[in-house]
MARBA-3410 file (N, C-alpha, C, O; in Angstrom, 1 decimal):
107
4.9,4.4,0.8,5.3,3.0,0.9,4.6,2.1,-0.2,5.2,1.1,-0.6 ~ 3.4,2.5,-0.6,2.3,1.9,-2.0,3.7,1.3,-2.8,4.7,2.1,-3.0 ~ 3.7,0.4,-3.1,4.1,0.3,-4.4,3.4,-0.2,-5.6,2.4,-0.9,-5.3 ~ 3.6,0.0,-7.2,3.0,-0.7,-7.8,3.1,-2.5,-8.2,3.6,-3.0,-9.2 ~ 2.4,-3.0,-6.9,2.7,-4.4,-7.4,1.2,-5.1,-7.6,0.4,-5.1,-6.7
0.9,-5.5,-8.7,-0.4,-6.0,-9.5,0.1,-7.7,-9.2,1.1,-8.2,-9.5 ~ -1.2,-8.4,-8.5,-0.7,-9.8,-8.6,-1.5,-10.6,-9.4,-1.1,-11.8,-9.8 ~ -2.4,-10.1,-9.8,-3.1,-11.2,-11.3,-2.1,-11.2,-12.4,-1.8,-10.2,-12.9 ~ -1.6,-12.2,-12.8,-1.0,-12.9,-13.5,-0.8,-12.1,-15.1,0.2,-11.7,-15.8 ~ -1.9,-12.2,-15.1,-2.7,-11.5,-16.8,-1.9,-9.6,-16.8,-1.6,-8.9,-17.8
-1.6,-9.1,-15.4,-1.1,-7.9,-15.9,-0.3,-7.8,-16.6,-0.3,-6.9,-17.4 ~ 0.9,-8.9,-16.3,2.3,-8.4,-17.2,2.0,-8.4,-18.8,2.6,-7.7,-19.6 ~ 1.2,-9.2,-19.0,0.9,-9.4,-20.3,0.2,-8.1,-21.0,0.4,-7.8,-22.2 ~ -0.6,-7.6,-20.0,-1.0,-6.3,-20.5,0.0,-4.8,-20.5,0.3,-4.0,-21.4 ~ 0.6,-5.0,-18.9,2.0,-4.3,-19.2,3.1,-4.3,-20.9,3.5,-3.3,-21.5
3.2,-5.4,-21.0,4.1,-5.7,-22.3,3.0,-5.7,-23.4,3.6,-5.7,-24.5 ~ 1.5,-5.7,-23.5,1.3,-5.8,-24.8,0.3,-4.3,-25.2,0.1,-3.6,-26.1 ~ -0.1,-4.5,-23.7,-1.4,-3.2,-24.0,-1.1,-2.0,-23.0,-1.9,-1.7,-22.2 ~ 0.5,-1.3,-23.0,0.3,-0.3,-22.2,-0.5,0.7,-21.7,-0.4,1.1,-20.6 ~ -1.3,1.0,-22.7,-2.5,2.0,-21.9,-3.1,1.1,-21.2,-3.0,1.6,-20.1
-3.5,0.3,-21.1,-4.1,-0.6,-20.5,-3.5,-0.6,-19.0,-4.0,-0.1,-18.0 ~ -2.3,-1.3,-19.1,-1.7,-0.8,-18.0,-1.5,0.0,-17.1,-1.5,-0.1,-15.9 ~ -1.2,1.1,-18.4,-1.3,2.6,-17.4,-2.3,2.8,-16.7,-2.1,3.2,-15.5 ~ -3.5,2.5,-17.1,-5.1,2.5,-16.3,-5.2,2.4,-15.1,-5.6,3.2,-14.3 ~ -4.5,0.8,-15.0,-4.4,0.0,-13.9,-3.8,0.8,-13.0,-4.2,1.4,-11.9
-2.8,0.9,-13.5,-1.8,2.0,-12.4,-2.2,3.3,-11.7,-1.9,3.8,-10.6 ~ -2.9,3.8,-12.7,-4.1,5.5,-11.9,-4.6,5.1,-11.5,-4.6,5.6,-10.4 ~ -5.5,3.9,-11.6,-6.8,3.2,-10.9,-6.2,2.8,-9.3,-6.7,3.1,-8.2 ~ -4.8,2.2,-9.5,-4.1,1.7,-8.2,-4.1,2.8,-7.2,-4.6,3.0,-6.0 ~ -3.4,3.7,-8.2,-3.1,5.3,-7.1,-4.4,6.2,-6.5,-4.2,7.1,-5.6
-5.1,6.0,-6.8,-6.4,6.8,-6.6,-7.0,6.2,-5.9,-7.7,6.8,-5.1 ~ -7.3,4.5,-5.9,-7.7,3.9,-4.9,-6.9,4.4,-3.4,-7.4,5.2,-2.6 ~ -5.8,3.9,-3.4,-4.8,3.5,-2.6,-4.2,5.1,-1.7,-3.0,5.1,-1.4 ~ -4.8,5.9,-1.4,-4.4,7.4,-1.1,-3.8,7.7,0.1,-2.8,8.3,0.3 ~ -4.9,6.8,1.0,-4.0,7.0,2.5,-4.9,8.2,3.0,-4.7,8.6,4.1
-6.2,9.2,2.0,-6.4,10.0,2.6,-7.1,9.7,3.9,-6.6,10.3,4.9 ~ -7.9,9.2,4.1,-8.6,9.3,5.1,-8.1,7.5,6.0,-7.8,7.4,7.1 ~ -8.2,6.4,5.3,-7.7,5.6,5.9,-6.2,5.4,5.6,-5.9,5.6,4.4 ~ -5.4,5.1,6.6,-4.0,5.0,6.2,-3.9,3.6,5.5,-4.8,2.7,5.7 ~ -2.5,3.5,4.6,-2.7,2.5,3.6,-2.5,1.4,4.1,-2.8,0.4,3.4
-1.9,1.1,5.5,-2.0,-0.1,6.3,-3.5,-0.5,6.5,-3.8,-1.6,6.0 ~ -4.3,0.1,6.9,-5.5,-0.2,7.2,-6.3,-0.2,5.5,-7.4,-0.7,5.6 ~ -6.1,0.1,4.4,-6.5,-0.6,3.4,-5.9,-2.0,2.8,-6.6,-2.8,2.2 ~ -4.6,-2.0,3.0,-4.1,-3.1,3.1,-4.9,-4.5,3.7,-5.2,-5.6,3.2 ~ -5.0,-3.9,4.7,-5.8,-4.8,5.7,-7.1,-5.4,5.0,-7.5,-6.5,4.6
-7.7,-4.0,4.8,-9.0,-4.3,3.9,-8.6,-5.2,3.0,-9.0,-6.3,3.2 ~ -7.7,-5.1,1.9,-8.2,-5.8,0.9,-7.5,-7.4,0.9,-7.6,-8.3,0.1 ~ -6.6,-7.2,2.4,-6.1,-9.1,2.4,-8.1,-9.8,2.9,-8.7,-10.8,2.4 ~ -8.8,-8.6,4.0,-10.2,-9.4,4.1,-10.9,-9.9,2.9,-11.5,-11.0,3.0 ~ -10.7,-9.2,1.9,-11.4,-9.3,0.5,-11.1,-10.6,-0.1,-11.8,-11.4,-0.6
-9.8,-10.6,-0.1,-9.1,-11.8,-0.9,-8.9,-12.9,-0.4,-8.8,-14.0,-0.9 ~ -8.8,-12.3,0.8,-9.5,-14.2,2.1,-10.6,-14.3,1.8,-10.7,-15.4,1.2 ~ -11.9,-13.8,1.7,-13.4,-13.8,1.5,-13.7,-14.7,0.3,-14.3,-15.7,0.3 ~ -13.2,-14.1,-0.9,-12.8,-14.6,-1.8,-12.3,-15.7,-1.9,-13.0,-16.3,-2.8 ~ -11.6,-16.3,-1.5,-10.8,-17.7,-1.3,-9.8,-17.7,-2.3,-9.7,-18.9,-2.6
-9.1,-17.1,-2.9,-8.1,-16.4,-3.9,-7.0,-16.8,-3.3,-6.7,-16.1,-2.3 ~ -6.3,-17.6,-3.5,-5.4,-18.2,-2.5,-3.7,-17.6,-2.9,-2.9,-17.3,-2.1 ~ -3.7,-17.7,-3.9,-2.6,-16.8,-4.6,-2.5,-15.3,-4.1,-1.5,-14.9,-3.5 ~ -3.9,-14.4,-4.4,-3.7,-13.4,-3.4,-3.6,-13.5,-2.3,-2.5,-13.2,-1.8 ~ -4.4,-13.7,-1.6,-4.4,-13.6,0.1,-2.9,-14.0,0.2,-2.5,-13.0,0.8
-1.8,-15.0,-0.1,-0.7,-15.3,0.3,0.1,-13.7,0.0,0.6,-13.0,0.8 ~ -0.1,-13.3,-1.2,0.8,-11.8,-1.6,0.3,-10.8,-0.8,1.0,-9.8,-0.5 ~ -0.7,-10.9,-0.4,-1.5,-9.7,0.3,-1.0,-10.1,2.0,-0.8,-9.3,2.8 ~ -0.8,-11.3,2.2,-0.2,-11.6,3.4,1.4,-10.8,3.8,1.7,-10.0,4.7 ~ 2.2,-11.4,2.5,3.4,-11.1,2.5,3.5,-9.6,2.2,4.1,-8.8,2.9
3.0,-9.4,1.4,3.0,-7.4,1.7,3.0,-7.0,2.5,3.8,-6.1,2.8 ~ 1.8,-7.5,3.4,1.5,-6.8,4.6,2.6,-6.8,5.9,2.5,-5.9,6.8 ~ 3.4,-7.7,5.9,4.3,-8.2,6.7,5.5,-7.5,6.3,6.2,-6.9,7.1 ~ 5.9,-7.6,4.9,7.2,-6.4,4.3,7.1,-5.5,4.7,8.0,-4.9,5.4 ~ 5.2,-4.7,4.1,5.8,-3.3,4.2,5.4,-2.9,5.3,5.8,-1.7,5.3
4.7,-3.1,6.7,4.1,-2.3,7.3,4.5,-2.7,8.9,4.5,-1.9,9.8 ~ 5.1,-4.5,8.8,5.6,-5.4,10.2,3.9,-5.8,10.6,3.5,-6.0,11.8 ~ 3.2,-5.9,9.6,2.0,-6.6,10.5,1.9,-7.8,11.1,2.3,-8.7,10.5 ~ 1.6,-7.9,11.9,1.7,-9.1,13.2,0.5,-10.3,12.7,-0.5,-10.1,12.0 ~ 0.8,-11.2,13.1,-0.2,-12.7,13.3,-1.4,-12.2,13.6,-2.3,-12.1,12.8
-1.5,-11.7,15.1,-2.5,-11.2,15.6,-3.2,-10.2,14.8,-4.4,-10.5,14.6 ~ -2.9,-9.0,14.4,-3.4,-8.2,13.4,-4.4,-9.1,12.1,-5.6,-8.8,11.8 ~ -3.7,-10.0,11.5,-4.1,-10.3,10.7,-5.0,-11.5,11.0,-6.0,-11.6,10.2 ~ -4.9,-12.3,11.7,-6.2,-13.3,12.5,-7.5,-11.8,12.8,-8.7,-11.7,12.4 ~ -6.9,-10.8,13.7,-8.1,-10.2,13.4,-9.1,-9.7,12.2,-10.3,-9.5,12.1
-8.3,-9.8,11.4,-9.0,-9.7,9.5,-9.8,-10.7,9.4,-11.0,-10.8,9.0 ~ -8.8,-11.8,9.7,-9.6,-13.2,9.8,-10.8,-13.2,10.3,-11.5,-13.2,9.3 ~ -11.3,-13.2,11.1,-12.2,-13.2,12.0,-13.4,-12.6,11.6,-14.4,-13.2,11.7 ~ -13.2,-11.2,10.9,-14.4,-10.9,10.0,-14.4,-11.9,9.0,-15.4,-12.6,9.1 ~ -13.5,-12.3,8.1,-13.8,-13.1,7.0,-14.7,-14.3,7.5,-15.4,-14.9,6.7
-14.7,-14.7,8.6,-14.8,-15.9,9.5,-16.9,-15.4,9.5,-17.8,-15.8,8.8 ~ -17.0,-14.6,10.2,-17.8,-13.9,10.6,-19.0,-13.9,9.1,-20.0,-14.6,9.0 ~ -18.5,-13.0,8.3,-19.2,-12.8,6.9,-19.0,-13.7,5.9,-19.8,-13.7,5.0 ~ -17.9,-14.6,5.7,-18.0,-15.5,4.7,-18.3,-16.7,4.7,-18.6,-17.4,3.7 ~ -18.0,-17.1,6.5,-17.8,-18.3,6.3,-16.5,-19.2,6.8,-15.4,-18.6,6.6
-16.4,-20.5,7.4,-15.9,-21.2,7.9,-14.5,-21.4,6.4,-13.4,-20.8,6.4 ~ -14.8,-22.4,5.5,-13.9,-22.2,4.5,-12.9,-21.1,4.0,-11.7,-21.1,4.0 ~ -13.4,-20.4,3.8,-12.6,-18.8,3.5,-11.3,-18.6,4.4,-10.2,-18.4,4.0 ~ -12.0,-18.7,6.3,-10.8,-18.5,7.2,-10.5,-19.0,7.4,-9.6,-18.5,8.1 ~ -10.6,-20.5,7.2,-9.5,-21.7,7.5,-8.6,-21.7,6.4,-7.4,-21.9,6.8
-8.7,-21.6,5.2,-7.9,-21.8,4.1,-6.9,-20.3,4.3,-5.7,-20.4,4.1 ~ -7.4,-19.2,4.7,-6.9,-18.1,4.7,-5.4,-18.4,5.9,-4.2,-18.2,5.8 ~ -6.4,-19.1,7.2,-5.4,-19.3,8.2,-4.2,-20.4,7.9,-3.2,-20.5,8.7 ~ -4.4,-21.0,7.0,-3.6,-21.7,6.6,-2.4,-21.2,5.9,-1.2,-21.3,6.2 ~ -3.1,-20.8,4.9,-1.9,-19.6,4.3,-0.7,-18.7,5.2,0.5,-18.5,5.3
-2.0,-18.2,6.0,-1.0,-16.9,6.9,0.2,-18.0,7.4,1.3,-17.9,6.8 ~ 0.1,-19.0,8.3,1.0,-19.9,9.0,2.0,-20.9,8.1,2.6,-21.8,8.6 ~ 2.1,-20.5,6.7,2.4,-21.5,6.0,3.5,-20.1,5.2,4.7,-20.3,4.7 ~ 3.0,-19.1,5.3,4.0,-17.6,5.2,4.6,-17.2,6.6,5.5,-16.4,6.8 ~ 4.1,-17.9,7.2,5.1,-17.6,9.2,6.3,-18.6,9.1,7.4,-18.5,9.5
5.8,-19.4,8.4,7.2,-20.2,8.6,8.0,-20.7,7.5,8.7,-21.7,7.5 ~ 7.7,-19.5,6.1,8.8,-19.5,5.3,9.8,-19.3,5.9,10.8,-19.3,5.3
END
């Protein structure tokens, strides 16, 4: 289900200017992303926590909406992510995050 979708901005540029470069990205994607031992829903998961943590607001919204395309993750699922982010980062992080999620609920 992985697909290759890179959401920093700066890739396409590297795509069209510096394809090895690119290519990198893309082994780097696949070898991360394996499914061996955690399935890729549950890294998924992981890394919308990261990018909520982060406060990355652009990601966390793509990492929302992926998660919901490819896998049907639920509200509840993903408040539970929240909740660590909440936990370890901080109040900001999961409100801004929560905001997002509910603002992708009712595209």
């Amino acid at each position: 289900m992985k697909e290759d979708i890179f959401y920093g901005k700066g890739v396409t540029y590297a795509k069209r200017d510096y394809p090895e470069i690119y290519k990198a990205l893309v082994e780097l994607n696949e070898a991360v992303y394996t499914g061996k031992v955690l399935d890729y829903k549950t890294q998924k998961l992981i890394a919308l926590g990261i990018t909520a943590a982060k406060s990355d607001d652009r990601a966390v919204k793509k990492q929302i909406e992926s998660a919901i395309k490819e896998f049907g993750v639920t509200r509840d699922e993903i408040v539970d992510v929240l909740r660590v982010v909440l936990l370890t980062s901080g109040n900001p992080p999961f409100t801004k995050a929560m905001k997002i999620l509910y603002e992708v609920l009712e595209e």
